[in-house]
C-alpha positions as CSV (number, residue, x, y, z in Angstrom):
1,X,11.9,265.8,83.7
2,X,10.5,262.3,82.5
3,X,12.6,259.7,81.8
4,X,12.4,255.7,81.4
5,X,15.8,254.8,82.1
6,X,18.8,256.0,83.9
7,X,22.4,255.8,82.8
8,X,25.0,256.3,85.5
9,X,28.5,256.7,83.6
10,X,30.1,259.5,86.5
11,X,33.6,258.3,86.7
12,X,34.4,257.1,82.9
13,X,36.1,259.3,80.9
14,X,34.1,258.4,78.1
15,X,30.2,257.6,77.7
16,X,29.2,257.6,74.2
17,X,29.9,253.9,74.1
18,X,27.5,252.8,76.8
19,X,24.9,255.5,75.7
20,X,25.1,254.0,72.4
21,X,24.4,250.7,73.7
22,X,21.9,251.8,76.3
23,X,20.3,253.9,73.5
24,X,20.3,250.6,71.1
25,X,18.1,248.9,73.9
26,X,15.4,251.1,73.9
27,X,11.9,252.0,72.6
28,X,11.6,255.0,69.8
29,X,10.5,257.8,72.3
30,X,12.1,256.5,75.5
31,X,13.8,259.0,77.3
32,X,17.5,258.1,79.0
33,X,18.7,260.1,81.5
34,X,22.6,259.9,81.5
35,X,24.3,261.3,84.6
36,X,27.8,261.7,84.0
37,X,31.3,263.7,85.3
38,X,33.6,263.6,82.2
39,X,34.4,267.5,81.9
40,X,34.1,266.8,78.2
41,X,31.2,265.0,78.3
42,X,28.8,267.8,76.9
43,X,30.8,268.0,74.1
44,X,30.8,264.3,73.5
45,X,27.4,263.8,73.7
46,X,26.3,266.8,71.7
47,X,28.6,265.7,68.5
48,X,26.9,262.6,68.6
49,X,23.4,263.7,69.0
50,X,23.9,266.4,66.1
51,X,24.8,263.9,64.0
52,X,22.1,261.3,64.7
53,X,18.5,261.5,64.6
54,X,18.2,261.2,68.4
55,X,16.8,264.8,71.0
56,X,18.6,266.2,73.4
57,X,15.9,267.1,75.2
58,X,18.1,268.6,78.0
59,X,21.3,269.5,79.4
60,X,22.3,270.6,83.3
61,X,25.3,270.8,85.6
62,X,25.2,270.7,88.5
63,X,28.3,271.5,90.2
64,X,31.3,268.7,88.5
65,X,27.8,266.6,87.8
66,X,26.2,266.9,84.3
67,X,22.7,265.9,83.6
68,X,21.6,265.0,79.5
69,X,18.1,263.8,79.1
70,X,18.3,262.1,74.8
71,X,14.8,260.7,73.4
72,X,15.6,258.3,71.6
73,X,14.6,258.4,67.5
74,X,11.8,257.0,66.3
């Protein structure tokens, strides 16, 4: 997949906060690719994007590894 910036939060328990600042960075339609290890991190990341105006475009694992790919809102 596409994507104009990376985000490499593997090892934080949390990401939302530096997806939310990486996110406010960016262009309406840029695509950031967040690689992260929190087990819990699909959940995080889907609440938020369900309740914003932002795509989750997709969503992998691969084995303790997860993958999100958010455009951002325009």
């Amino acid at each position: 997949m596409q994507y104009d910036v990376t985000l490499d939060v593997k090892g934080l328990n949390c990401p939302l906060p530096r997806l939310k600042q990486s996110l406010s960075k960016l262009k309406p339609g840029d695509v950031i690719q967040v690689i992260a290890t929190d087990p819990a991190a699909h959940l995080d990341i889907g609440v938020f994007i369900d309740n914003s105006s932002h795509q989750m475009l997709s969503h992998e694992r691969q084995d303790d590894i997860q993958y999100f790919y958010i455009k951002k809102a325009g």
